[in-house]
Each structure stands twice: as C-alpha cells, then as structure tokens.
C-alpha positions, 0 to 999 in steps of 0.5 A: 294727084298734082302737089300743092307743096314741095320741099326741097333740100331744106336746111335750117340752123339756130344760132346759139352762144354754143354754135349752130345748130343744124335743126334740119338737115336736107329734108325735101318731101311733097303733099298732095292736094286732100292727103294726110300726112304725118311726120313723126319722130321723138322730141327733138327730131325736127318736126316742129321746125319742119312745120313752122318754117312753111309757115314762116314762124321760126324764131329770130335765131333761126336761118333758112341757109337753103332750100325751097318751100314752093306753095301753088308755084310760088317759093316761100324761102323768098316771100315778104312778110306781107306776103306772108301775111296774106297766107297765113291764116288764109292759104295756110293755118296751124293747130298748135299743140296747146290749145290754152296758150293758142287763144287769147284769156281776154277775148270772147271766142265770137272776136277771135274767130271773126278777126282772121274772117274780116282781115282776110275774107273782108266780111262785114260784122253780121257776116263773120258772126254767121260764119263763126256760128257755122264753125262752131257747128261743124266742129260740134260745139254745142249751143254755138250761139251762147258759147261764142261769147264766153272765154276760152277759160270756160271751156274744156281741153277737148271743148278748147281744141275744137275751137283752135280747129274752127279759127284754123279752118275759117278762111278754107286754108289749103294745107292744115298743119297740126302739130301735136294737136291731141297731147294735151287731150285724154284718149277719149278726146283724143279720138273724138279730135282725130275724128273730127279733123277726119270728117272735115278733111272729107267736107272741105278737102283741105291738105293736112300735115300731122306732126306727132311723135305717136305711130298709133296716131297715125294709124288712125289719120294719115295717107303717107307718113314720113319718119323723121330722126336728127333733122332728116327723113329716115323713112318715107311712104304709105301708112300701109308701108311704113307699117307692115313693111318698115324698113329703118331700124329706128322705124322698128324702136318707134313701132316697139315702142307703142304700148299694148295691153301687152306690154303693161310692165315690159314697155320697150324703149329705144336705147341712148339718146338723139346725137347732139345737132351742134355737131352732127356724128359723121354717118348714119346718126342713128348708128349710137342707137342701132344694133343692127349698125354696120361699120359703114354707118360710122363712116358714110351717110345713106342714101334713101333707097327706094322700096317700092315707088311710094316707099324710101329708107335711109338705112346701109341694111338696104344696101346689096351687100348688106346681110339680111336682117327681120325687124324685131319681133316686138313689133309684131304684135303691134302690126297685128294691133293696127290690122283692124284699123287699117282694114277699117279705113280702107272699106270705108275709102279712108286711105288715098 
C-alpha cells in the first residue's frame, strides 16, 4: 500500500519571551492511503502541533526549523499559502476538537458547508445545496432539508459534531485529521461519532489521522498507532502491537492509566509531569517519570529499535544488555479488556 504522506525529521520550535520551545523534536512517520492512524500522548506532548503543521496552521510564533512533510510528492514545508489554500479543505480537512467554536454563530449550516463546495469544487448554487443536503444524510442528520437552515446553536454537541465532519468531508479530502474530535462529547456520542468516521472511512476511502489522548479510543478506530511523548515518538506500530505487546514504559502508564470497572477508586496515574521543552532533559525524557529508568537513560538519548517490522520503541530496556523487564500488571486487565474489540474488528476486516 503505497503512502500518501511522509514526514521526515520534523522540528518545530515556538518563540516565547522565555526562549524556544522545541515543541517537535524529529519526529518522522507515514500514512497509508485508507489507514487510520492514531497518535496519542498526554496533553502537551506535541500531537496537536503535529497535526496542524501538515495543515500549516501553526501560529505566527512558530517555526518549522526543519523537515519534510511530502503529500502526493509534493514538499509542504515549502508551498505557498496559495498552494495552501487550494489544499486546504480540499486534499487535506480538519475536525477540531470543539465543535461549537469551529462553526461560524452567524451563518446557517446550509452557507457554511456550501462555501468550501463552490470555492474549491466551483459548484453552482443549486449544486452545492445538493450536495450539503447528501452530507448531511451521510452523516445521519435527521430532516436535512429543514436543518440546514438553522444555526449551529440550535444543535446538539453530538448534532454539532456530525456537522464539522460533513464540511470536513465535502470536498472528498484524501487524508482527514481529527484531533481530539469526541472530548467534548458524552460516551453515548462519543461512540456514535467514532462509528460514524468508521463507515465513512469504508464509503470514500479517505486517510484519517486521529489525535487523542485516550488508548481506549483507539482501540476502537486505528490501524496503527504511534505513542508520542515530549515532542517525539516513543513508540510506533499496529493497534494489536501497541497493545498486547507494548514495549515503552510510558506506553505501560498510558494502557494503566485507562479506567475499568475495576479501577473506580484505585485509578492509576503516571508519576510527575512532562519535562519542560524550553530546555529538553539530556537522555531519555521519560526517564524523571520512569521507574524502570537505567543510568544510560540520563546520559544518552535512544534509539527506535525495531520489535518487529511494523513495530518500533525508543526505550534502553530494549537494548541487549539491558535486564529483562514485564510490563506492569496493571495493564493486564486492560488488554483483557479490548480482547473483545479487537476481535470485533478483525472478523469484520476492520484492522488493515
């Protein structure tokens, strides 16, 4: 399956009256045309960033110091805003994480979903309102026709969400990038949401890029995931992998950290708190957070070494010398948890 994105040794830094912050430090991953896949990581981590700067929609404090962001051969690190412009929205769409501010208060749903149609498919008036009405019905929103002229205040979180998804998907983008899509949502949307990005997925064969900060999510929706800490990728590869296999100790305290029916009063939580990216700790910068930390990890960074041949971690405990060490048993009970799911997912031909 060929890729219809690459990143390469991306480096991102924020000017700030403290100093830079180095936001992404060399990360590099690719997408396949029709995966899913998810990156997740605590708040802070770089995700958003990650995911914005394909787009190009950092803010003007930010710099893309180096890298290469390569969609369908084309660099871009290096495209004009015009360029921009006519991938935005048409190759490449967003669904943020809020809903309510990603819709304008003052325009009918019916004026918000035809713009990016006429500005970018060149669709007449009569056009666009048949196609706005077809998105809305693929995204399950009942009683199109009369909804669409009503304002986004009038509608549900859940309602509200199904909308950002049908402008998202107007224009037949070629990747989809979702961050955070379901925060806002209760449980009962939130699956109904994923559900839905699912099945659309099947219908027009888009790529997704699904930012989250929860695993449970993903279990649900991705084909590969890649665990991000710090500005980097600490581990990378199949849902199945990452799983039942995970390799990073930081992948352990997120897995740990998912609550169960369980774990009501006992919720697990990873001790201290993300290194301060103004000036990244010298070696592992999990190593603060890590129990299993070794001396080597204060003094040298690690490498990704390869699991298998879809499945990478950036951990010294995977080094030769290194002592042999069993994930916790706290996240045992969440594997067991997900068994169902994945098994769900692949007699249906869910996981690629």
């Amino acid at each position: 399956m060929s890729n219809i994105l690459e990143v390469r040794d991306l480096n991102i830094t924020f000017d700030t009256y403290a100093g830079k912050v180095q936001a992404i430090r060399g990360v590099s991953f690719d997408l396949k045309k029709g995966e899913t896949l998810a990156i997740v990581g605590e708040s802070g981590s770089g995700k958003s960033v990650t995911s914005r700067s394909i787009m190009r929609l950092l803010s003007q404090n930010a710099n893309i110091e180096q890298g290469q962001i390569v969609f369908n051969g084309k660099d871009l690190v290096h495209a004009s805003e015009k360029e921009m412009q006519a991938i935005r929205g048409k190759r490449i769409a967003m669904i943020f994480q809020d809903p309510m501010t990603s819709l304008n208060p003052t325009m009918t749903i019916e004026k918000q979903i035809v713009e990016p149609l006429k500005i970018h498919q060149k669709m007449n008036k009569s056009q666009a309102h048949d196609r706005a009405l077809q998105l809305l019905e693929l995204v399950g929103l009942p009683d199109p026709e009369k909804r669409m002229k009503q304002y986004p205040h009038q509608f549900s979180g859940g309602q509200r969400q199904r909308i950002v998804i049908a402008i998202a998907l107007a224009c037949n983008p070629d990747i989809l990038i979702a961050d955070e899509p379901t925060t806002a949502l209760d449980v009962t949307i939130q699956a109904q949401i994923l559900e839905l990005m699912k099945e659309l997925q099947e219908k027009i064969d888009t790529s997704i890029i699904f930012i989250t900060h929860d695993l449970g999510v993903v279990a649900n929706v991705a084909d590969r995931v890649a665990v991000m800490y710090a500005g980097k990728f600490v581990e990378v590869g199949t849902v199945d992998e990452v799983f039942y296999n995970p390799q990073h100790p930081y992948t352990w305290g997120l897995l740990a950290s998912m609550p169960t029916l369980d774990t009501a009063n006992s919720l697990y939580a990873i001790p201290g708190t993300p290194p301060d990216l103004l000036d990244p700790p010298i070696g592992d910068a999990f190593a603060p957070r890590n129990e299993y930390a070794m001396k080597i990890d204060t003094e040298l960074e690690p490498p990704m070494f390869k699991v298998s041949k879809s499945h990478y971690a950036a951990t010294w405990l995977l080094h030769e010398d290194a002592p042999a060490i069993d994930p916790p048993e706290e996240i045992k009970g969440r594997q067991q948890l997900y068994k169902e799911k994945f098994a769900k997912r692949h007699n249906d031909g869910g996981v690629k």
